[in-house]
C-alpha positions, 0 to 999 in steps of 0.5 A, a space after each residue: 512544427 511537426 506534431 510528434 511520432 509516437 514510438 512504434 515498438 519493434 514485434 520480434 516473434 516469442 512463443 510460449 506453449 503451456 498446457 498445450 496453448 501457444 500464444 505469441 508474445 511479440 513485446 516479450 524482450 522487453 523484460 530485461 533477462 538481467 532484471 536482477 541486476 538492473 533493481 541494483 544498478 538501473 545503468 545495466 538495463 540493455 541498451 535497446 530496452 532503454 532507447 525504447 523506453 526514453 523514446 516514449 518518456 520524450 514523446 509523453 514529455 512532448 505530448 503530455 508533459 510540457 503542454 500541460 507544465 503550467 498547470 501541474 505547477 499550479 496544482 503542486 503548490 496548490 497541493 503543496 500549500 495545503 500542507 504544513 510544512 514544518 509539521 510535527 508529530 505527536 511525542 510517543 514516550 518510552 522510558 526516559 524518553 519521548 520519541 518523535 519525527 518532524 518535518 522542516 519546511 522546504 525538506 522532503 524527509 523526517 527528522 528523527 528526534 527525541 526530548 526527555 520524557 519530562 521535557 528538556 532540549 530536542 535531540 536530533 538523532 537522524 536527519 533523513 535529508 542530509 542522508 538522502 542527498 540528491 537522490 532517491 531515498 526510501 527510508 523504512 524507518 528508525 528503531 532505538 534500542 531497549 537501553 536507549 543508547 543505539 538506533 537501527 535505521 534503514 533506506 534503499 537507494 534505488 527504489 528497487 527495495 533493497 534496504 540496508 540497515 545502519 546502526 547509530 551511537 546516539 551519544 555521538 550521533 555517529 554509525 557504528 562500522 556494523 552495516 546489515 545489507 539486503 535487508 527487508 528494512 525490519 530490525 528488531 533489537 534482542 532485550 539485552 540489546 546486543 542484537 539484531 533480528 532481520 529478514 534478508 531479501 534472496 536474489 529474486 526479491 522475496 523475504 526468506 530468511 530471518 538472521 540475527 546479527 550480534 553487534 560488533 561481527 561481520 554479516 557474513 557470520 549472522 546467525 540463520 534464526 528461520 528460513 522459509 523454503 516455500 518461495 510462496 511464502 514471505 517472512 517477517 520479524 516483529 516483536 511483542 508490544 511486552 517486549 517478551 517474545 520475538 516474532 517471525 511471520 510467514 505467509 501468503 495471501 490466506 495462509 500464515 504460521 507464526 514463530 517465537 523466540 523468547 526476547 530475553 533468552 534468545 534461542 531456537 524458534 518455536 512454533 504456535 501452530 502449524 500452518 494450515 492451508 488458507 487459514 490465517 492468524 495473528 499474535 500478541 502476548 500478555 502475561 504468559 498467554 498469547 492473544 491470537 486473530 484468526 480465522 480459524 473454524 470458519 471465522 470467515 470474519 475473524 475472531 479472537 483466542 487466547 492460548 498458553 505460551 507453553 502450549 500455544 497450538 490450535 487444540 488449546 485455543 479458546 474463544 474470547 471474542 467469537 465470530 460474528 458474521 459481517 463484523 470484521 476483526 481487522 486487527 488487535 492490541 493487548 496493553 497490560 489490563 486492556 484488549 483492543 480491537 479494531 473492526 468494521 461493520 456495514 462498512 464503517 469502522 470502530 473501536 472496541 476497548 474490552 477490560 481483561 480485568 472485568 471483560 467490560 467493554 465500550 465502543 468507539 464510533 463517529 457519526 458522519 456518514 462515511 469515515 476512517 479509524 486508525 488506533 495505535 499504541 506506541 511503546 509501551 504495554 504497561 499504560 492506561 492511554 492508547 491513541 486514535 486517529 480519525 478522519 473523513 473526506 471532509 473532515 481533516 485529520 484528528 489524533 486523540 489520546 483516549 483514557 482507558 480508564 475514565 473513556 475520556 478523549 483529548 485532542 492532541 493534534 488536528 490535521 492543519 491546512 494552511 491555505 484553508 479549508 472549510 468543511 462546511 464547503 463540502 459533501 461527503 456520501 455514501 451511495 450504493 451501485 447494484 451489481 450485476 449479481 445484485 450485489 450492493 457495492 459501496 462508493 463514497 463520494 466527495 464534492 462541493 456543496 455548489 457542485 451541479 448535480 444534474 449529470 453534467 460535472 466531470 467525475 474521477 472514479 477511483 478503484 483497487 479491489 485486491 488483496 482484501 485492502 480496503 479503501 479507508 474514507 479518509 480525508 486528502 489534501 490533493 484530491 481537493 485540487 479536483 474537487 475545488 475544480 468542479 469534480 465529483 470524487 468518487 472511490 468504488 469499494 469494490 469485491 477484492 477489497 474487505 470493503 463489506 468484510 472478508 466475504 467481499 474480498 473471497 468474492 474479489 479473488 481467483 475464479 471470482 476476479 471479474 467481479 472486481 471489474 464489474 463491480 467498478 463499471 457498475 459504480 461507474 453507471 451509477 454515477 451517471 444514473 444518479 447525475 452524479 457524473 456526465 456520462 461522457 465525463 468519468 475518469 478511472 484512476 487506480 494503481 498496481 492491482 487497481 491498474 490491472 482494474 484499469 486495464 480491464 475495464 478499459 477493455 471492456 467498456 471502453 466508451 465509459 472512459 474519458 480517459 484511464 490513469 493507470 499507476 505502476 498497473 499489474 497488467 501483464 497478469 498471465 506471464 508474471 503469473 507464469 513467471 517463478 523467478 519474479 518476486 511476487 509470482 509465487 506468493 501471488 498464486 492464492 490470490 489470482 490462481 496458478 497458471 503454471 499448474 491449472 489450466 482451468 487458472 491459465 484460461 481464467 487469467 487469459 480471459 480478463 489479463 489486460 495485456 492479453 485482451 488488448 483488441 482492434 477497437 478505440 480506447 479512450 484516452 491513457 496514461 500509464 506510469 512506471 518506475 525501471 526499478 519497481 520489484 512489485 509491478 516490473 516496468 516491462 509490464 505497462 512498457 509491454 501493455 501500452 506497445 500493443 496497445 499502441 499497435 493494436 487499437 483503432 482511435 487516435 486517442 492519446 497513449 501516453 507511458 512515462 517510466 520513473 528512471 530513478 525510482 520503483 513502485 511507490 515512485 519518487 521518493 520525496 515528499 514534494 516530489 511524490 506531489 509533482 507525479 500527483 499534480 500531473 496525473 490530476 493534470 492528466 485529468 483534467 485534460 481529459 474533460 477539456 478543464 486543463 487551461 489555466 486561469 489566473 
């Protein structure tokens, strides 16, 4: 048989002159001029944008998929059966009532339940997969209402992020007729539960409003509660854990302004303190006094104030918790009697309890060398208890229940792992690369005790480093299936991440982008200096942002590569940025630079944009995944990315594109089946260091 042609996308000519710069863009009609359309009713998508992108998900099928099919079988239920399948959450009690989720084995979605507080008969309030049927189902989550007696739930049926919200009798089980359409999936319930607070989505995607709908009206008559007239600005409703004020949210990547309404009272919003270019801040409320996070005063690393209700803005602001230089407040719950705090210092996590009534305070930290920290609270404000989550890349998930009063903790739950797993088996690191400014860049790492360290095992190398996110040392049931292979699994916590607090993200961002790329490439070096990895044997995995990390240093380095796996990547950075109608453009200015309005940003994102920089020379290995509905990264974007690429470079290396047809950003929308794209991106791996033949 003949081996398969890889498609050949049509060149049309498509010129675009800003600042005085014409570039060609041979790929532009790949982005459908009805893209709004299609993130509704993906069968709208114009026919030769589809036969385009169906030959290239046949010649993946062809190339990739089938050829590799045993394997992924074999890494999904490797995957699948380190997971419990009839697994259960731990009951959050609130009221008369402990709420819960579990899952069923065999099912894909939640089952939304509740027993009485004192224990009784589980009722099952929503059974996410008779709501999902066949296809796709993203669900955004559940919110019962302050009398116990309603349930708002939301889910998006295409994967483009369109949620609606429906409302259900939870006596009956039944949808009462009100649906609440073109929604962010929030909805906040009013204290007398008569309404509903939500942010609605305008025609390019974006947040902009929030309405409140009074239970028993159409829509069409929702109250405008706040609308956001700076498209780079998102908005968001939340409400106070003392249940007192509604909260509105607005902001982009530095800057946000904060809004109340009184829950009880209802009315006009009013705000804390006006926004402030490239100042952020976050609230909570107790007693009358608002707890606020922010980075206010050259806080670079945050700090905590408090101000009256009554007069909430910055001129009233008091330090409770100063700035401290390289301790990062990364967030903040008030409880009646208790602040806490969660922050990271040297790049490890901890917990800080501070009582209101004494100001005594205590920390809560682990010893492994490197790990992950979650705190959460549930319901309820008046409460002694608060839960912790703890976990490494060895060590599966604990939940405790932590006794503010006495420190005492309790293990509720710990992660289980039907197949086995044995700690013991593994080593988890933390190692530092030096950058080529001398910076220290953190890589943890994850391997088997019996894994060579002698610069021949095959590595995976993972990276984001964008938007301050950090990558949390957590532990993963699917990364095992490469480990237990013989790879050393390595994530780099690079610049654009809050890795090493928010300095490390300012060094990440906008005229300092290219320290993200560098920083991966100097992991990547360490690697094989420290015979960690062969030098011939490191693949790159990120996506979204860490997919235009990939196409960057596949760019630049493109020898270091056994192979590049690129996920929903953001690599068609210029145009999108050039692009005002597109979802995330706008909002997306503070972070990468505004194109439109700076030619010294235009040349700057030109310089390391992948899909610009894309030249006559040999990759390495690639595979590219997308979905036709993703409103965040759009599927021309990798589409656009891998056609020049497949027309402009000089090897005979695989390049493979797959787009999702049913789904969006966060792809498929099952539990199982978002394991199936994992197993064929491992797949994909491991093909590239010769370890893809199965063995019995």
């Amino acid at each position: 048989m003949s081996k398969p042609t890889p498609p050949v996308a049509e060149r049309r000519q498509h010129a675009a002159t800003v600042h005085g710069i014409t570039r060609q863009d041979p790929y532009h009609w790949l982005r459908a001029e009805n893209w709004q359309e299609v993130m509704h009713a993906p069968e709208t998508l114009p026919a030769d944008i589809r036969a385009y992108i169906e030959a290239e998900n046949a010649y993946y099928e062809e190339e990739l998929g089938k050829p590799t099919a045993e394997l992924q079988d074999k890494i999904f239920w490797e995957i699948r059966g380190r997971i419990k399948e009839d697994d259960s959450g731990i009951p959050t009690p609130d009221g008369p009532w402990a709420y819960n989720s579990r899952m069923l084995e065999g099912k894909q979605y939640p089952l939304i339940v509740r027993t009485p507080r004192e224990g009784g008969e589980e009722q099952v309030l929503l059974d996410c997969n008779l709501e999902a049927g066949d296809g796709y189902f993203g669900f955004a989550g559940a919110s019962h209402d302050p009398s116990h007696a309603l349930m708002s739930w939301a889910a998006d049926r295409q994967g483009s992020e369109y949620y609606t919200i429906h409302i259900r009798d939870l006596a009956t089980g039944t949808e009462i007729a009100d649906i609440i359409e073109r929604t962010a999936g929030d909805g906040v319930w009013s204290s007398d539960s008569k309404s509903l607070y939500y942010t609605e989505i305008d025609d390019n995607h974006r947040p902009f409003r929030v309405r409140r709908h009074v239970l028993g009206t159409p829509q069409a008559d929702d109250e405008i509660v706040y609308e956001e007239k700076d498209p780079g600005f998102f908005v968001s409703v939340d409400k106070t854990l003392s249940d007192n004020f509604i909260v509105i949210d607005a902001h982009d990547h530095q800057t946000s302004e904060v809004w109340l309404i009184d829950a009880r009272k209802g009315g006009k919003p009013f705000v804390v303190s006006p926004r402030k270019v490239e100042r952020e801040y976050d609230i909570d409320e107790r007693d009358g006094e608002l707890f606020i996070l922010t980075n206010a005063d050259g806080a670079e690393d945050f700090k905590i104030v408090t101000a009256p209700v009554a007069t909430p803005g910055a001129e009233h602001w008091t330090d409770l918790v100063p700035h401290r230089e390289g301790v990062l407040i990364l967030d903040i719950i008030v409880l009646k009697h208790h602040l806490l705090r969660l922050e990271r210092f040297e790049g490890l996590p901890r917990i800080v309890v501070r009582d209101l009534r004494t100001g005594r305070e205590e920390t809560i930290h682990f010893d492994e060398e490197a790990y992950s920290l979650g705190m959460s609270v549930g319901y309820e404000f008046d409460t002694t208890t608060f839960r912790l989550t703890y976990a490494s890349p060895t060590t599966p998930s604990r939940t405790y229940d932590y006794d503010l009063e006495t420190g005492e903790r309790t293990l509720l739950k710990e992660q289980e792992v039907p197949s086995g797993h044995n700690p013991d088996d593994y080593v988890t690191r933390r190692i530092f690369a030096e950058a080529a400014d001398g910076e220290r860049v953190p890589i943890t790492l994850l391997y088997r005790k019996e894994t060579p360290i002698d610069g021949t095992a095959p590595a995976l190398l993972y990276g984001y480093g964008a938007y301050g996110m950090s990558m949390p040392a957590a532990f993963s049931v699917s990364a095992l299936s490469l480990v237990d292979r013989g790879f050393v699994y390595a994530t780099a916590h690079i610049r654009g991440g809050m890795d090493k607090g928010y300095r490390w993200y300012r060094l990440g961002r906008r005229e300092h982008k290219v320290n993200t790329f560098t920083d991966f490439i100097a992991a990547a070096e360490k690697l094989v200096a420290d015979r960690y990895a062969a030098p011939d044997r490191i693949v790159a995995m990120g996506g979204s942002a860490g997919g235009m990390l990939m196409g960057a240093v596949a760019n630049m380095r493109p020898e270091l590569w056994a192979g590049v796996l690129a996920q929903v990547p953001f690599v068609d950075v210029l145009n999108t940025m050039l692009d005002d109608t597109l979802p995330l453009t706008p909002p997306e200015w503070p972070e990468w630079g505004n194109p439109v309005e700076s030619e010294a940003d235009y040349q700057r994102i030109a310089s390391y944009a992948p899909y610009e920089q894309v030249a006559a020379k040999a990759y390495p290995p690639i595979f590219a995944l997308a979905g036709l509905t993703d409103p965040r990264v759009t599927y021309w974007e990798p589409a656009k990315w891998v056609a020049r690429l497949r027309a402009t470079k000089t090897d005979t290396n695989p390049l493979y594109l797959k787009t999702n047809m049913g789904a969006g950003h966060a792809g498929a929308s099952g539990r199982f089946d978002r394991l199936k794209e994992t197993a064929l991106s491992y797949a994909f791996a491991l093909k590239c260091v010769n370890l893809d033949k199965v063995s019995s």
